[in-house]
C-alpha positions in Angstrom: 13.0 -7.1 20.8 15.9 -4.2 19.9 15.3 -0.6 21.4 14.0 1.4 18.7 14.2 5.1 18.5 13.3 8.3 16.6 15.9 10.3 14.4 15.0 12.8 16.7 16.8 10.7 19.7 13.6 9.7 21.4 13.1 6.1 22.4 10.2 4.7 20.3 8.0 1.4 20.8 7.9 -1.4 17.8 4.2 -0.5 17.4 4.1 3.2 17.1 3.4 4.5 14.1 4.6 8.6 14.8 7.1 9.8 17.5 5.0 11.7 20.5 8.4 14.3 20.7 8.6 15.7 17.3 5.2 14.0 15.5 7.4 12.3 12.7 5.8 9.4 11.2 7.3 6.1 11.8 7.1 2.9 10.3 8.7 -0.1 10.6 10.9 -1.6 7.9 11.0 -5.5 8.0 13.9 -5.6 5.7 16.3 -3.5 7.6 14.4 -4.9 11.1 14.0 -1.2 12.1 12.2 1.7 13.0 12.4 4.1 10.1 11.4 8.3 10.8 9.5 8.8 7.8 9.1 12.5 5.6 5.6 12.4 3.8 6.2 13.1 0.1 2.2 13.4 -0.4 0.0 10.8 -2.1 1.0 8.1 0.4 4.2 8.2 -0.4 7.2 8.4 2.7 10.7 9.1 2.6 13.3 8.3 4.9 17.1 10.0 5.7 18.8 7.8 3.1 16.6 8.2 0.3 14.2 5.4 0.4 10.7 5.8 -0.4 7.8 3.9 1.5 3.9 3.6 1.7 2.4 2.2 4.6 0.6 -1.4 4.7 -3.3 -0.9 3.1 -4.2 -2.1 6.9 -2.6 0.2 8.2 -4.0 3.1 6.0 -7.6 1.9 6.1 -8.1 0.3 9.2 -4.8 1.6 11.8 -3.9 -1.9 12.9 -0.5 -1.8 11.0 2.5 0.2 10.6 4.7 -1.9 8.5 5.9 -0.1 5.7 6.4 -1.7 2.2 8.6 -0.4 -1.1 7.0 2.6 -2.3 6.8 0.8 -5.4 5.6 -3.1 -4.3 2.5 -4.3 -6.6 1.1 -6.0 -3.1 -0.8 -3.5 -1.2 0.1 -5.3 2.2 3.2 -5.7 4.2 5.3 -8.4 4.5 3.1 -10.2 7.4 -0.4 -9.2 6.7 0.4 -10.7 3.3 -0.2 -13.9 5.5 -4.2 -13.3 6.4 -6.5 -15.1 5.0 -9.5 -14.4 7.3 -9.9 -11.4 9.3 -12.6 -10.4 11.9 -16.0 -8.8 10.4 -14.4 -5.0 10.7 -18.5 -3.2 10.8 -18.6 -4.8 14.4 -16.9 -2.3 16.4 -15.4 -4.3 18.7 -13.9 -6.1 16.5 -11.3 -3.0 15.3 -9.8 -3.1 18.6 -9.6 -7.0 18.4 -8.0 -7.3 15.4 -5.5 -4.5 16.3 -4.5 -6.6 19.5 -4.0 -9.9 16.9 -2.1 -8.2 14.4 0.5 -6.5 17.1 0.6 -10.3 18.6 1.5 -11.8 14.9 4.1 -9.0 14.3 5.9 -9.9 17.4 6.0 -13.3 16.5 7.2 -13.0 12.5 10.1 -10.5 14.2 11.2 -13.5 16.2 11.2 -15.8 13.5 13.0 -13.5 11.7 15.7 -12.7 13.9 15.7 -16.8 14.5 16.5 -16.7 10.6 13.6 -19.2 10.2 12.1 -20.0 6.6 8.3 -18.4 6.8 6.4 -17.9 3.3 2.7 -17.0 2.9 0.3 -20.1 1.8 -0.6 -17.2 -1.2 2.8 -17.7 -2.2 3.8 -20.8 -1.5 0.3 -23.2 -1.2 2.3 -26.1 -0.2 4.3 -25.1 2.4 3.4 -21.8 2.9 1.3 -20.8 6.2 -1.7 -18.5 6.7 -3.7 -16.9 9.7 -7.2 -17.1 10.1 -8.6 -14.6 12.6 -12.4 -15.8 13.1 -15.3 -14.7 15.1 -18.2 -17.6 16.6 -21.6 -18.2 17.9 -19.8 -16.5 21.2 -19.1 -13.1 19.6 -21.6 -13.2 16.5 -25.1 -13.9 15.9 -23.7 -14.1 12.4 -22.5 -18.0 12.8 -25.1 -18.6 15.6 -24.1 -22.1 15.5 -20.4 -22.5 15.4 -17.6 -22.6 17.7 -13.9 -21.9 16.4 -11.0 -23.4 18.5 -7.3 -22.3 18.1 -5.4 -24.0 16.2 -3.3 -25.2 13.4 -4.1 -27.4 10.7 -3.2 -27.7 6.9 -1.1 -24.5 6.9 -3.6 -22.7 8.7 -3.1 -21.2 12.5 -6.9 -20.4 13.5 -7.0 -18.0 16.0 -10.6 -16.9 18.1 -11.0 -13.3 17.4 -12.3 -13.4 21.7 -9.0 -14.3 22.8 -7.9 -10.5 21.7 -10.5 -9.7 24.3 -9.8 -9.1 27.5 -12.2 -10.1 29.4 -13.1 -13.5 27.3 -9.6 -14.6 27.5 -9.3 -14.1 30.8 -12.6 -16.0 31.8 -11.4 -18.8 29.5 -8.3 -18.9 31.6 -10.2 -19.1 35.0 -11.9 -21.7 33.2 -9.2 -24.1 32.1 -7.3 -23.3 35.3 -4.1 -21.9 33.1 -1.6 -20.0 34.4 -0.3 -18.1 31.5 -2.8 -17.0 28.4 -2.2 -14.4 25.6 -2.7 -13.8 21.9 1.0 -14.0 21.6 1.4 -16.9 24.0 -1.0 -18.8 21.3 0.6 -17.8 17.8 3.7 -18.7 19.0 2.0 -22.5 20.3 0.6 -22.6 16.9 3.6 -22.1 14.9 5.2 -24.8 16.6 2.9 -27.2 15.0 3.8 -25.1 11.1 7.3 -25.8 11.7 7.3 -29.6 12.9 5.1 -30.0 9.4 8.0 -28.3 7.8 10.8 -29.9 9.5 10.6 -34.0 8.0 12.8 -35.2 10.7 15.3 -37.8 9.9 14.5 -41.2 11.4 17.4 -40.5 13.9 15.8 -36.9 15.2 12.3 -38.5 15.0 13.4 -41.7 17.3 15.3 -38.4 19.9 12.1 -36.6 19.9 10.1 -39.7 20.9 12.1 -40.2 23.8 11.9 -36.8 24.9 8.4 -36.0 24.2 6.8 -39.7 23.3 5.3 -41.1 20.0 3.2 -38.3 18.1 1.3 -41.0 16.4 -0.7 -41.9 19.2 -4.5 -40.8 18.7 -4.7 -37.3 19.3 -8.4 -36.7 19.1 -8.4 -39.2 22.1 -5.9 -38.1 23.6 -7.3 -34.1 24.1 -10.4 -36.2 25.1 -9.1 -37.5 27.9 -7.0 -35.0 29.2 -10.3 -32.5 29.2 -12.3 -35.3 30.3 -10.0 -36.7 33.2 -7.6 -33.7 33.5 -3.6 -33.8 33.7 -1.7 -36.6 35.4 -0.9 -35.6 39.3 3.0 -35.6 38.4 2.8 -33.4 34.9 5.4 -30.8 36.9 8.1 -33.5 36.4 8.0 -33.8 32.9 6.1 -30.9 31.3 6.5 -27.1 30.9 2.5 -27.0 31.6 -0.8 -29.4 32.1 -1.8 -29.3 28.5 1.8 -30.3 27.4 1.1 -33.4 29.0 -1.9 -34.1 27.1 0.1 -35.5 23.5 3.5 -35.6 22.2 2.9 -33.1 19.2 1.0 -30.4 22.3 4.3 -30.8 24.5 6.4 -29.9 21.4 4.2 -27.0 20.5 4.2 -25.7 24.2 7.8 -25.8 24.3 8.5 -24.5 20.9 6.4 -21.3 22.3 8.6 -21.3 25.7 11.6 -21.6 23.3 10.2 -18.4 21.6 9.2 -16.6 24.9 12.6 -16.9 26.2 14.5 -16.2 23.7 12.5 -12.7 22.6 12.6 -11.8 26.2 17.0 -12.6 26.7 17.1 -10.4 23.2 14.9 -7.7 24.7 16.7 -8.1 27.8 20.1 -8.0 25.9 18.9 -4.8 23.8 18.1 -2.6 27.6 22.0 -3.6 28.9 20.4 -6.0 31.2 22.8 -9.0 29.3 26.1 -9.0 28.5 25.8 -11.6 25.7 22.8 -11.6 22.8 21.2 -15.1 22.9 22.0 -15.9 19.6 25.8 -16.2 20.8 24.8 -18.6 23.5 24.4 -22.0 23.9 20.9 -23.4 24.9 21.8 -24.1 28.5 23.3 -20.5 28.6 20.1 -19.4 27.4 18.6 -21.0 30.4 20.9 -19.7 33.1 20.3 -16.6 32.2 16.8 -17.2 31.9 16.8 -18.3 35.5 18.0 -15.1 36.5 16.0 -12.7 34.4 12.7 -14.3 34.8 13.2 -14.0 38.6 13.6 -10.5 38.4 10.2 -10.1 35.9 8.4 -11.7 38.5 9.9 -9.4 41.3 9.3 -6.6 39.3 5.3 -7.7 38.2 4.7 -8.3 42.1 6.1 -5.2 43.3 3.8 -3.4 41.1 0.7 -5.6 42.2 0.6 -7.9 38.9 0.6 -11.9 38.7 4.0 -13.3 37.5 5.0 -12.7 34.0 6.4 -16.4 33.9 4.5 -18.4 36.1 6.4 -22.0 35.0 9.2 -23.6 36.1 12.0 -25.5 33.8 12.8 -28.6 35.2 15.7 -30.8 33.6 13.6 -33.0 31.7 12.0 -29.5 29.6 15.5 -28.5 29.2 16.5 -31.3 27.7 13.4 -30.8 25.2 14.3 -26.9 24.1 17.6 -28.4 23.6 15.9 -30.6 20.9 14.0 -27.9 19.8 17.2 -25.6 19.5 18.9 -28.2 17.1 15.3 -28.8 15.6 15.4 -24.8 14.5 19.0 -25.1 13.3 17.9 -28.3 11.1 14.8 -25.6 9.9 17.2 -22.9 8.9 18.7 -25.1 6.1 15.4 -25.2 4.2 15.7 -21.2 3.2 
């Protein structure tokens, strides 16, 4: 993530929609990947210092959960990513404002990524065949609307699905006590999830698909039997040798997904990292295993720095040579995805 800031000179976050120093509107502008200071014109109209004229997202002006802008003149009323919801939580249950606020920031993180990854991403309205859409859905566990149905995360057809309870706190954390997981967040799963959108973009030649059995094992092997099993019986004593995590061991297409959103984590963190002078070298001018070393180094000093201040670690998992070789494959995987622009 760059370091954003104000024309005014003060430092700005990638969600803030007005500068707390001079009260200037903001916006951000997902054609020039900036924060843009923004001069209201009246009617919902913005300006900025060169001239071009804005309006805010229409979910950001009715319900204050966005603040990408969009050409003052677009026919669409929505931004670039919320162009990609299809289902979004029942907004007359309170809670569910907050919730959905927590979602959207976690799906704008991700689409900057992708975009700074230079990764082909249309919205299923636009593209029904390859295009991919969010689903943000409430169950029998947050609604007596849908008293009996339970909504998993998860991609299929498109489609990431998303619980609107894992934007809550104290559900997502319970679920993680739960499951015995080290590591869950909204982010964590959109970024899971789009791993499966891109391997059903990416058609694999039969010489990448015979590298990424050996890495990560035969994806056609029965996966509703396979999650079965690893909830029933649990992960193998030895997962730690192979996998970035227990559930990565559970089928070849989850081990992909979980390090496609390690490949993500790490490489918006070394960007962020390189943006606050804490790296001499942006990621996207170094090789994978480059990526890694410095990896090492900075995810060692997150956790130092989450411990001194009485928090868990930020990255509680451990690379070990037989993950590195899989980002590897993913890193060439994403350069094979950037060819279908």
């Amino acid at each position: 993530m760059n370091r954003f800031a104000c024309d005014c000179g003060s430092p700005v976050y990638f969600e803030n929609d007005f500068c707390i120093n001079c009260r200037s509107a903001l916006g951000y502008d997902p054609i020039r990947a900036d924060m843009v200071t923004l001069a209201d014109w009246g009617k919902g109209r913005y300006q900025d210092l060169l001239g071009n004229a804005f309006r805010y997202c229409s979910n950001g002006v009715e319900h204050h959960v966005c603040n990408w802008l969009r050409p003052a003149d677009s026919p669409n009323q929505f931004c670039q990513a919320c162009q990609f919801n299809r289902t979004i939580p029942d907004q007359s249950r309170v809670e569910n404002q907050e919730r959905w606020l927590v979602l959207e920031r976690a799906k704008k993180r991700l689409f900057y990524t992708l975009a700074q990854l230079n990764l082909p991403l249309l919205n299923g309205w636009a593209d029904p065949q390859r295009g991919l859409l969010l689903d943000f859905i409430e169950d029998a566990r947050s609604s007596d609307k849908y008293p009996e149905t339970f909504v998993s995360t998860g991609y299929l057809g498109g489609v990431i699905t998303v619980n609107a309870l894992e934007a809550d706190t104290v559900a997502r954390v319970t679920a993680q006590d739960e499951l015995g997981e080290s590591y869950r967040t909204v982010l964590g799963h959109l970024r899971h999830e789009s791993g499966h959108y891109y391997w059903s973009l990416l058609n694999p030649s039969l010489a990448l698909l015979g590298d990424f059995r050996l890495l990560f094992g035969d994806e056609r092997a029965d996966y509703r039997a396979a999650l079965d099993a690893h909830y029933q019986a649990g992960s193998p004593k030895v997962w730690k040798d192979r996998f970035i995590s227990a559930y990565a061991s559970s089928h070849p297409s989850e081990d992909w997904a979980e390090c496609w959103g390690h490949y993500l984590h790490i490489y918006d963190a070394l960007d962020t990292a390189w943006a606050h002078q804490l790296l001499g070298r942006q990621p996207e001018s170094m090789s994978m295993s480059e990526r890694l070393r410095a990896w090492s180094k900075i995810s060692l000093m997150l956790n130092e720095l989450n411990r001194s201040v009485g928090r868990g670690d930020a990255y509680p998992f451990v690379i070990n040579e037989v993950v590195a070789e899989k980002l590897e494959f993913i890193d060439l995987a994403i350069g094979r995805l950037r060819t279908l622009h």
